[in-house]
N, CA and C of each residue as an Amber inpcrd file, in Angstrom:
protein
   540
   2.6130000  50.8730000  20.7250000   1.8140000  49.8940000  21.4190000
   0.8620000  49.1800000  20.4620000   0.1410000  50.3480000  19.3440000
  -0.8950000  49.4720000  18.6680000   0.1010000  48.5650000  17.6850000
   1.3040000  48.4160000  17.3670000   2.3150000  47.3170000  16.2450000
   2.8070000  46.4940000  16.9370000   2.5900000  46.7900000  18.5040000
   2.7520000  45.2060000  19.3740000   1.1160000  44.4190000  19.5560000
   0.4670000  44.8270000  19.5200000  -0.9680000  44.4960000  19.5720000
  -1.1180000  43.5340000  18.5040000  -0.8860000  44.6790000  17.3230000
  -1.3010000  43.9210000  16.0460000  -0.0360000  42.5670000  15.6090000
   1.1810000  42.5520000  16.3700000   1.8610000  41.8240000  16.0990000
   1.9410000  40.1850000  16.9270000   1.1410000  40.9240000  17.8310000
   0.3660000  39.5220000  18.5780000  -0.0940000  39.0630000  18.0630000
  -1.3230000  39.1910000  17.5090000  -2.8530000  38.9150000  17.2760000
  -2.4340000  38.0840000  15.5810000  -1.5580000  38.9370000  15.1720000
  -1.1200000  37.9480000  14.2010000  -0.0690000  36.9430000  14.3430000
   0.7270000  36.9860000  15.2730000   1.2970000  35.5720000  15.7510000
   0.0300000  34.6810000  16.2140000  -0.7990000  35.0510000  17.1440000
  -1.7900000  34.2470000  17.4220000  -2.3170000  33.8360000  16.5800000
  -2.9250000  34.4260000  15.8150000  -3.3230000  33.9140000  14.3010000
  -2.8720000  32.5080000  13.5750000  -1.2630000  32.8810000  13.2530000
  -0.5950000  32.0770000  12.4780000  -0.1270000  30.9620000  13.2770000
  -0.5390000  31.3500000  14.8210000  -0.5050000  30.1110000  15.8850000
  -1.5540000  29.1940000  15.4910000  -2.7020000  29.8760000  15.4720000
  -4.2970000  28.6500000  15.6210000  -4.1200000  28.0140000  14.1740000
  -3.5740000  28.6810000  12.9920000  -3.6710000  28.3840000  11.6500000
  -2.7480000  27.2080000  11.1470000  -1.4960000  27.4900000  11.8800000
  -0.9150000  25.9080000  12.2710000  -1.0180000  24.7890000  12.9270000
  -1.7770000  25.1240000  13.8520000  -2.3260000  23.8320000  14.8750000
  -3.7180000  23.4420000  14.0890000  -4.1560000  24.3820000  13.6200000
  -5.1700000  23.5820000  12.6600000  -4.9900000  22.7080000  11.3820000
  -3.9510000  22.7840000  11.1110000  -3.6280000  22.1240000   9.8740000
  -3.1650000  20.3840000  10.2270000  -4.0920000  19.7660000   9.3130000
  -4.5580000  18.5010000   9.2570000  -2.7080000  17.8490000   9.1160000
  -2.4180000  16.8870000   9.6630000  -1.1470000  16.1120000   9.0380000
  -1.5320000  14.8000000   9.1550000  -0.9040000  14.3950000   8.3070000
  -1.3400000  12.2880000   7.5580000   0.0030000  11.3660000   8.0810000
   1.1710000  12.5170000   8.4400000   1.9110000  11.3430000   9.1580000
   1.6390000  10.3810000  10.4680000   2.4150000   9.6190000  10.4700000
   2.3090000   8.8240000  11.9210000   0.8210000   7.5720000  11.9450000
   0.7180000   7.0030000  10.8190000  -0.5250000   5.7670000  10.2410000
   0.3090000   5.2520000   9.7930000  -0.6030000   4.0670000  10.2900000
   0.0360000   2.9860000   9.8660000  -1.0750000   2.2250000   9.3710000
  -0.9700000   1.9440000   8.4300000  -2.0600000   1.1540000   7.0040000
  -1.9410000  -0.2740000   6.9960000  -3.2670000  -0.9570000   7.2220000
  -3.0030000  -2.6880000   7.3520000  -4.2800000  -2.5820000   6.1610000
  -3.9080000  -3.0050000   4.6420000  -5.1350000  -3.3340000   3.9500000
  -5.0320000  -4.8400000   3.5400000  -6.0300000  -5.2010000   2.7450000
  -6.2430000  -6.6950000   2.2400000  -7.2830000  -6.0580000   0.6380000
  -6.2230000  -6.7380000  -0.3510000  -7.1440000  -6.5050000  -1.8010000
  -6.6500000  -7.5010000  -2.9080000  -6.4790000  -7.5150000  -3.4020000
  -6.5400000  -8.2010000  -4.9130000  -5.6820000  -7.2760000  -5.9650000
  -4.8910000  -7.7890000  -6.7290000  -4.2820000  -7.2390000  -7.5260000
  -3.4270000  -7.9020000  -8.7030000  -3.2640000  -7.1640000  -9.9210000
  -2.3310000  -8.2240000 -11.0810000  -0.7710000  -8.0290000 -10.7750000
  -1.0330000  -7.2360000 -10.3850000   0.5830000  -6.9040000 -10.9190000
   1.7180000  -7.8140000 -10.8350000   1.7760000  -8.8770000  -9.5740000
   2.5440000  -9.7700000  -9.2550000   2.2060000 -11.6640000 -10.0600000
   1.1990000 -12.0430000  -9.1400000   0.9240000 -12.8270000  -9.1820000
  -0.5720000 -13.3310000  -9.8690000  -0.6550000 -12.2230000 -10.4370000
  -2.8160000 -12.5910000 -10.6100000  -3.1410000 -12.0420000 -10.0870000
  -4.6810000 -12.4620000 -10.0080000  -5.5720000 -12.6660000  -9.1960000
  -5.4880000 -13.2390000  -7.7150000  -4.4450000 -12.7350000  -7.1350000
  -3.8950000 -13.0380000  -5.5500000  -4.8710000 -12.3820000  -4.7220000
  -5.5580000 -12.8800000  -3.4190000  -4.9730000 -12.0490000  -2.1500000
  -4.0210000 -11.9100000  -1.9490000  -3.7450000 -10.1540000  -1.2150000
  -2.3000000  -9.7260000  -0.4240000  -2.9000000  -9.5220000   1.0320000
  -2.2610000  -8.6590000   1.4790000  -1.7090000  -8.3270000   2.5600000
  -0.7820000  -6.8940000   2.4480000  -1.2290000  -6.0150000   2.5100000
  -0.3020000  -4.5660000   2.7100000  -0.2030000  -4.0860000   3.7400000
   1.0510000  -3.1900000   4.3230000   1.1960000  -2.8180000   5.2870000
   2.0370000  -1.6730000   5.0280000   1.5880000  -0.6290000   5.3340000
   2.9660000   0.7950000   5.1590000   2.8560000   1.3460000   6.4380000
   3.2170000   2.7420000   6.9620000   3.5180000   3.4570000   8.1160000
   3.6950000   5.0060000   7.1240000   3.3310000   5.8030000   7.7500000
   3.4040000   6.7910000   6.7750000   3.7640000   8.1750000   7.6940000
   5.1590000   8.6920000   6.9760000   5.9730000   9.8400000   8.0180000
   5.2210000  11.2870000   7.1050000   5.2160000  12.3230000   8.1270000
   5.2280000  13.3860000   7.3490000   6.1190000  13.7800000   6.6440000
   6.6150000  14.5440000   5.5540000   7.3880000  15.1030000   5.0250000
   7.5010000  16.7460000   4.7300000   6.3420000  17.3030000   4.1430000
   6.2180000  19.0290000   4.0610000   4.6990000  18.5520000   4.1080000
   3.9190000  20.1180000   4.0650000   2.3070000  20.0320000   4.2100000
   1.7180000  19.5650000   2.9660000   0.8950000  18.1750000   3.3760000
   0.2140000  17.4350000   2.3440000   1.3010000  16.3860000   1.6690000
   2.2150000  15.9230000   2.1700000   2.7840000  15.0610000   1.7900000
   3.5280000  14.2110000   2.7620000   3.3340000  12.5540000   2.3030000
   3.6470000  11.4700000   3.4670000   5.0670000  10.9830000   2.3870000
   5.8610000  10.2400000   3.1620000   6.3340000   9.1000000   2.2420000
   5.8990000   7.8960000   3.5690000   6.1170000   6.6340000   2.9120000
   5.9800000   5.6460000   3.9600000   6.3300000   4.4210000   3.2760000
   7.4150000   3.6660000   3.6140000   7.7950000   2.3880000   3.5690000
   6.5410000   1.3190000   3.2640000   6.7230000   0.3030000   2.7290000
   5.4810000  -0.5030000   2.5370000   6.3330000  -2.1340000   2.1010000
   5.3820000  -3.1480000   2.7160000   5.7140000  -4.4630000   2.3530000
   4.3050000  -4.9340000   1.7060000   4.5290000  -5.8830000   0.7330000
   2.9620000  -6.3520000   0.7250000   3.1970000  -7.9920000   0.1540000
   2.5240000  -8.6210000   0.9730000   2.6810000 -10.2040000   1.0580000
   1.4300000 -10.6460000  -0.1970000   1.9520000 -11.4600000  -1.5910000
   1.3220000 -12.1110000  -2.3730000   1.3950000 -13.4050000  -2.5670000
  -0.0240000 -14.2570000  -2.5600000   0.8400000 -15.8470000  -3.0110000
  -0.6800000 -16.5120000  -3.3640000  -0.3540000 -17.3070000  -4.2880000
  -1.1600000 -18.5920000  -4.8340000  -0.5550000 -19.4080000  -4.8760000
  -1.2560000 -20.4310000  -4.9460000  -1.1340000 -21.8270000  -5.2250000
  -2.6000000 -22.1370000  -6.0780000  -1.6800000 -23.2620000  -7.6330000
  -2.3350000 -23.1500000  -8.4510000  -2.1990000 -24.7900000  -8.5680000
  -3.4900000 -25.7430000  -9.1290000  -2.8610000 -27.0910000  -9.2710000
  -3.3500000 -27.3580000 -11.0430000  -2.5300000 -28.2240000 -11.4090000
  -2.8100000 -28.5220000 -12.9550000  -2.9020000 -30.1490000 -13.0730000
  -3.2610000 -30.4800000 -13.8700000  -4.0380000 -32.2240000 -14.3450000
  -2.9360000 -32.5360000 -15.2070000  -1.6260000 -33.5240000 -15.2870000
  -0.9560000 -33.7680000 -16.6330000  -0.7380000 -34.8420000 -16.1000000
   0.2960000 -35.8630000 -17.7230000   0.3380000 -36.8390000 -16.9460000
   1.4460000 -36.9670000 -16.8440000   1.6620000 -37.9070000 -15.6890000
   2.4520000 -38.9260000 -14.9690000   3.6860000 -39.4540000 -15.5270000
   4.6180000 -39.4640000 -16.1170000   5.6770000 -40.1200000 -16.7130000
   6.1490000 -41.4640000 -15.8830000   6.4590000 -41.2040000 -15.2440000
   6.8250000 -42.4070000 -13.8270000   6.0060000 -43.4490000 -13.9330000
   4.9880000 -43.2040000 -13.3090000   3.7990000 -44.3590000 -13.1970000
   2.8970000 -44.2570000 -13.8670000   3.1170000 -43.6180000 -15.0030000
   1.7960000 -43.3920000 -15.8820000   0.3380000 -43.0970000 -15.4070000
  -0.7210000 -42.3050000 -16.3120000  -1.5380000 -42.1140000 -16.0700000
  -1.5910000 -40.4600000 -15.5160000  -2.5720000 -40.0250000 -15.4140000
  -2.7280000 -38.3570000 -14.9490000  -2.6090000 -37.8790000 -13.4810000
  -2.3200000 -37.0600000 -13.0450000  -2.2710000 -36.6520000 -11.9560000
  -2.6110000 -35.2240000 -11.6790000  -2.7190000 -34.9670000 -10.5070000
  -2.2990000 -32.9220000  -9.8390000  -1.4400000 -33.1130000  -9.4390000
  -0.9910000 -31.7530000 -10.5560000   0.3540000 -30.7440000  -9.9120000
   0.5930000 -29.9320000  -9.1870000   0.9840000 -29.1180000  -8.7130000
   0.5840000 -27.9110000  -8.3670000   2.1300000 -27.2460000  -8.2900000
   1.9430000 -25.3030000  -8.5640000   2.3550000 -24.4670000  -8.9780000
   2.3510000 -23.3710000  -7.9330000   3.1850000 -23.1720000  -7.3190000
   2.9820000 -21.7810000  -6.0350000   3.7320000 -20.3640000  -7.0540000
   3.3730000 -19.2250000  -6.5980000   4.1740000 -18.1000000  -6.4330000
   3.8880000 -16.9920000  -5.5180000   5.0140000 -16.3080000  -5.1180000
   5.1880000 -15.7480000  -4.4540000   5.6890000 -14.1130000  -4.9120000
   5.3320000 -13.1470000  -4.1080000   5.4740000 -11.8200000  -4.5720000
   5.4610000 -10.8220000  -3.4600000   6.3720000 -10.3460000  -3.0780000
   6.8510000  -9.5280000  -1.9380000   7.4650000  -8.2970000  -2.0730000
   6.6630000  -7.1740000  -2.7650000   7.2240000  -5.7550000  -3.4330000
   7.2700000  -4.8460000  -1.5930000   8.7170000  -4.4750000  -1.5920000
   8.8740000  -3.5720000  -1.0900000   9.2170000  -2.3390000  -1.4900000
   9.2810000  -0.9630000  -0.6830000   9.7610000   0.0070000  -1.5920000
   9.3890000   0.8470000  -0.4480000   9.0270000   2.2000000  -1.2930000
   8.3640000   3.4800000  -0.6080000   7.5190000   4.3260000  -1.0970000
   6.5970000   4.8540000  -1.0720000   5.2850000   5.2310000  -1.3980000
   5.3900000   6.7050000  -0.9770000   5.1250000   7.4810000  -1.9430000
   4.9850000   9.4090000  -1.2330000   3.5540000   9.4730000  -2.1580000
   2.8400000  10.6030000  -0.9220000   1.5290000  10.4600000  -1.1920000
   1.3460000  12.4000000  -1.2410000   0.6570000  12.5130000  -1.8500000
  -0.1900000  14.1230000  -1.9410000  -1.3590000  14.0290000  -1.7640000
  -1.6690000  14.9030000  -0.5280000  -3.0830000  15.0870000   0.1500000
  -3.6610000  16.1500000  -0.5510000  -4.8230000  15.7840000  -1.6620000
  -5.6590000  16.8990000  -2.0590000  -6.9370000  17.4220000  -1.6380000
  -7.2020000  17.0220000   0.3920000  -8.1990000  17.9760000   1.2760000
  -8.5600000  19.1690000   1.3150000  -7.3340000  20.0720000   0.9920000
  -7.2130000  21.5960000   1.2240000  -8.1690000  22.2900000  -0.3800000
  -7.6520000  21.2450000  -1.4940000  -7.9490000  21.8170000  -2.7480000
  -9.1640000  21.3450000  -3.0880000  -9.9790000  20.2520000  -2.4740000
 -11.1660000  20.0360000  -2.4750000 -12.1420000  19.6820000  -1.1600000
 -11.5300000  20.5400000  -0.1570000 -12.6960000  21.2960000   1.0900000
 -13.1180000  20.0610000   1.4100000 -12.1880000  19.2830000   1.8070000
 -12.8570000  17.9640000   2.1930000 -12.9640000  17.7350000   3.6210000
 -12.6890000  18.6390000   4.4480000 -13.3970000  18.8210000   5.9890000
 -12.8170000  17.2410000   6.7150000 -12.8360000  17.1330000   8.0990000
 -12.0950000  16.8230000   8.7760000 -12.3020000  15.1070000   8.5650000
 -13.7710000  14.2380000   8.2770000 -14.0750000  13.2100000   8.3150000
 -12.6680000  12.6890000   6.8500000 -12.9150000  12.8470000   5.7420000
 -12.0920000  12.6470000   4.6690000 -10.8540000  13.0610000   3.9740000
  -9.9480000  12.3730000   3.3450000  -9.0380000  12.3490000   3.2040000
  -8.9770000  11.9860000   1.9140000  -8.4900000  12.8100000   0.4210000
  -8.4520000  12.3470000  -0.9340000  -6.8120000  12.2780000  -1.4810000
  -6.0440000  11.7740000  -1.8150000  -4.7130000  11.3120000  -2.3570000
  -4.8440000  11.1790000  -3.3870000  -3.3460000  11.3630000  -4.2550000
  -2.7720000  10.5100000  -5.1770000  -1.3020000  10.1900000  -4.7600000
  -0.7040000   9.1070000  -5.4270000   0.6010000   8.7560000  -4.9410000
   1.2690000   7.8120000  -5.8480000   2.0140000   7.5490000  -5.4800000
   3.3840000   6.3960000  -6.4230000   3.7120000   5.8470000  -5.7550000
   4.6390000   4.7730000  -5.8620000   5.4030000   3.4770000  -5.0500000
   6.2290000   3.1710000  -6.3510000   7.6640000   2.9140000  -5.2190000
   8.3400000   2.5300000  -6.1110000   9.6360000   1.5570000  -5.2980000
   9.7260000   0.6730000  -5.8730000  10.7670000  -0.2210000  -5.2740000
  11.5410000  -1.4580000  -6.0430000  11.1420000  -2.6710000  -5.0340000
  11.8260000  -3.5550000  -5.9150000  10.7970000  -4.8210000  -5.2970000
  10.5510000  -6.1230000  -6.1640000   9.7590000  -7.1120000  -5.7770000
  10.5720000  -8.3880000  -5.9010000  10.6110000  -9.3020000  -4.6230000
  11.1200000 -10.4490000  -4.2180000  10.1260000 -11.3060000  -4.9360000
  10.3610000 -12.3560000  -6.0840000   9.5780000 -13.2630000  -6.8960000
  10.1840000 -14.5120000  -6.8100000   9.2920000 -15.5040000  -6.3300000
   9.4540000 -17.2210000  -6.1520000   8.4340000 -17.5930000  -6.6560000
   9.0310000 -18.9540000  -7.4410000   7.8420000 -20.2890000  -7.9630000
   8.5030000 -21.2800000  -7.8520000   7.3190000 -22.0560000  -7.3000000
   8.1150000 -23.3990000  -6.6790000   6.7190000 -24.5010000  -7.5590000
   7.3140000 -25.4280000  -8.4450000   6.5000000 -26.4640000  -8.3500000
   6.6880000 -27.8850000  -8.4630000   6.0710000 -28.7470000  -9.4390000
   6.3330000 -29.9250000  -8.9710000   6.1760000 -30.4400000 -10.8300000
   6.5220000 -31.4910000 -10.9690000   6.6470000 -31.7530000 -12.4230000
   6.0700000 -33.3430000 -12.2680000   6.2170000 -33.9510000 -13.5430000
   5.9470000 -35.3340000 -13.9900000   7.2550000 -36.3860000 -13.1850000
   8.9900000 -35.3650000 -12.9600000   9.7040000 -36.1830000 -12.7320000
   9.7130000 -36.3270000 -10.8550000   8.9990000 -36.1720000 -10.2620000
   8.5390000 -36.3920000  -8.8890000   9.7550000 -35.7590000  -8.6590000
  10.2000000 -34.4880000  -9.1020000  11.3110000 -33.3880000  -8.6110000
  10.9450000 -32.0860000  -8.1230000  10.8480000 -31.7580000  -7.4940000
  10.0430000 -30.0720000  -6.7220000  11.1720000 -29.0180000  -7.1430000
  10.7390000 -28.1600000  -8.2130000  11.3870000 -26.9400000  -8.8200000
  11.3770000 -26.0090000  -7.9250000  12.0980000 -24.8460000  -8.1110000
  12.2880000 -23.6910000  -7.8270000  12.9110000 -22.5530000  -8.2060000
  12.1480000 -21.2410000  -8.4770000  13.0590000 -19.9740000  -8.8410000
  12.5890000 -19.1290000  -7.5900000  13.7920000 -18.3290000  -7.3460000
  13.4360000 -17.1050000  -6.5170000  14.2480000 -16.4220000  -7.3200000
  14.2710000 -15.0570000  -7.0820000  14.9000000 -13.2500000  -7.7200000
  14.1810000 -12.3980000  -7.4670000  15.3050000 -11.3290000  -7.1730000
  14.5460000  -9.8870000  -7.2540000  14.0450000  -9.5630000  -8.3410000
  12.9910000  -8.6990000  -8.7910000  12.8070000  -7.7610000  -9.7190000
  13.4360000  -6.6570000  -9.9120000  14.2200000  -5.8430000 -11.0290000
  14.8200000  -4.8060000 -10.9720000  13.5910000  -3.9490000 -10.5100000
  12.7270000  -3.1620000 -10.7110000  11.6540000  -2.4650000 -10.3690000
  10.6130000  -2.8270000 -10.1690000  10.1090000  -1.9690000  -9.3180000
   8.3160000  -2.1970000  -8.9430000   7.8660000  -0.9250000  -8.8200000
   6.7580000  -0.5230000  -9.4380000   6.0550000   0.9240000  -9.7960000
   4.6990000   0.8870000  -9.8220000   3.9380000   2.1110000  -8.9310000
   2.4230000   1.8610000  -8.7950000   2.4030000   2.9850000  -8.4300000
   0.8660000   3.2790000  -9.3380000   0.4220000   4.4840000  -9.1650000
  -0.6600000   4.3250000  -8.2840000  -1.5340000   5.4710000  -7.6050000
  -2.5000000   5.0000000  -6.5630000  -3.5850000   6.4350000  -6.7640000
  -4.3620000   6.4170000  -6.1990000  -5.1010000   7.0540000  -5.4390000
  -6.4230000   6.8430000  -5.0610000  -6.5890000   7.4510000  -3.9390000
  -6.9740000   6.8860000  -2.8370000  -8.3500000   7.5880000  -1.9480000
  -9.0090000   7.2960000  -1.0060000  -9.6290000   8.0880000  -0.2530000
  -9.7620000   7.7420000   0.8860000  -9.9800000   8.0430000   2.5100000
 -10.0310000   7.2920000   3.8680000 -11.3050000   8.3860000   4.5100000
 -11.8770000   6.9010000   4.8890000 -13.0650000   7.7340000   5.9170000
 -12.7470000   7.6520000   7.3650000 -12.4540000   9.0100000   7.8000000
 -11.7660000   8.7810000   9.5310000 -13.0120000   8.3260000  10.1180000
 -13.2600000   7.4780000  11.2170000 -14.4200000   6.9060000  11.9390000
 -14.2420000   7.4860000  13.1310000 -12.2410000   7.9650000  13.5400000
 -12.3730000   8.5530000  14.4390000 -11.1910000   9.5010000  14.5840000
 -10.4720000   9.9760000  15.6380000  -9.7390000  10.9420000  15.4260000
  -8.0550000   9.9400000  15.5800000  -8.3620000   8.4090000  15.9650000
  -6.9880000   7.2370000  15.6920000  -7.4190000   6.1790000  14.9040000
  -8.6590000   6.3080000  14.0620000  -8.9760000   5.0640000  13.0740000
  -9.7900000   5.9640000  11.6780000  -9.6860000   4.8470000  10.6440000
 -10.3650000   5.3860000   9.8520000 -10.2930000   4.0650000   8.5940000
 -10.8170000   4.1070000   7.6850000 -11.2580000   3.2910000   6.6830000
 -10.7910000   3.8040000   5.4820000  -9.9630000   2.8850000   4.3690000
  -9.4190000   3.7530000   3.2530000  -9.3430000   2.9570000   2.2780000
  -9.8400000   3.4780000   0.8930000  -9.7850000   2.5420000  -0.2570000
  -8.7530000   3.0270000  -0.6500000  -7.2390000   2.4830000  -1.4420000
  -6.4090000   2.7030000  -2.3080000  -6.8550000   2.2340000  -3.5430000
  -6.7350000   2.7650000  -4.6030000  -6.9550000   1.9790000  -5.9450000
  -5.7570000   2.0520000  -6.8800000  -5.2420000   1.1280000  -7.3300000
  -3.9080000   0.8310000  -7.8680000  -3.5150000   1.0630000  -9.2030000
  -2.3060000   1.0340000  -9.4530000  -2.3690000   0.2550000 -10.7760000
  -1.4430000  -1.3900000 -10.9410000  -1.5150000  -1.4870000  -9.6710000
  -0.4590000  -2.8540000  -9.6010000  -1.6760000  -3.3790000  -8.3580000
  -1.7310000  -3.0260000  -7.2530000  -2.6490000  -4.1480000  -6.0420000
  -3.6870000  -2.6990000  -5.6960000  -5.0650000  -2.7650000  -5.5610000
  -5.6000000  -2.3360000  -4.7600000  -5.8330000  -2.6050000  -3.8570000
  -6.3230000  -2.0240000  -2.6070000  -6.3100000  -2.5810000  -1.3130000
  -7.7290000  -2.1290000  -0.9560000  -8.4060000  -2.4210000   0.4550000
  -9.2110000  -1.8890000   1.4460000  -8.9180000  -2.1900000   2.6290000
  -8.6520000  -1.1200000   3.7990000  -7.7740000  -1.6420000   4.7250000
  -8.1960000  -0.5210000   6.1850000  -7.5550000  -1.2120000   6.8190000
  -7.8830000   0.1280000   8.1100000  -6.3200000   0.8300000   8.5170000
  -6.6420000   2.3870000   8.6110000  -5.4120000   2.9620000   9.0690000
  -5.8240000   3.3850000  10.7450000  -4.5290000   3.1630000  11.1110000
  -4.0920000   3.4870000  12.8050000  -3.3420000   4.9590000  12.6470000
  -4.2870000   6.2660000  13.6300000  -3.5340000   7.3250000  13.3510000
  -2.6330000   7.2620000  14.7970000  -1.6250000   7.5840000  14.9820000
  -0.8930000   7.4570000  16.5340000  -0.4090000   9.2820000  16.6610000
């Protein structure tokens, strides 16, 4: 009787000890930052969704929308004299992102959340501009690779929102995550 007792009490145990354990899947990340990697000095637009995978680790799909428009002073061939040009590009890295949650290893209690992570994919690149011969250019192509290292921190505000800086080595972001 007392090795059914004790064999409870430790299922119960390893019951509460799993339901306590924090998981990062099921967010979905809308940030806005600045970054070189593509285009400059762009605003983006990021967006991932992030699945669980084992404890302390997400992967999550990600798109992130880049673009400028740049204008330049040259001159005119046609009608002589100087004019503005202007110069767009475009930068659209998709891929997938796996992240390691380091909460557990630095007691970071329920409000915070500390990461590191990678991304890795491929980036859709267009420039479109305009020349002296009143002809509107264009390149688009994939990039063979796109690679970024990250890490990160999120302040939960609540137990389905929270606030999170990524810091890059290609776009940083600041953004709000949706926990569902």
């Amino acid at each position: 009787m007392k090795k059914i007792i004790a064999t409870c009490l430790l299922l119960l145990s390893l019951q509460q000890n799993l339901l306590a354990q924090e998981t990062y899947g099921k967010t979905f990340n809308i940030g806005l930052g600045l970054g070189y990697y593509g285009v400059g000095s762009a605003p983006a637009l990021h967006l991932n969704y992030e699945f669980d995978v084992f404890k302390n680790f997400t992967l999550a799909p990600f798109i992130t929308l880049q673009s400028r428009r740049t204008y330049y002073y040259d001159y005119d061939k046609v009608r002589g004299g100087y004019r503005n040009y202007y110069y767009r590009e475009t930068y659209i890295p998709l891929g997938a992102k796996g992240t390691y949650y380091f909460d557990e290893i630095f007691e970071a209690g329920e409000k915070w959340d500390f990461w590191a992570a990678a991304s890795l994919g491929f980036a859709i690149r267009s420039a479109r501009w305009e020349d002296s011969n009143y002809s509107n250019n264009s390149v688009s192509s994939p990039s063979p690779l796109y690679a970024s290292l990250h890490i990160g921190t999120e302040l939960h505000l609540s137990p389905k929102a929270g606030l999170f800086l990524d810091v890059s080595t290609g776009l940083s972001t600041f953004g709000l995550a949706l926990h569902f």
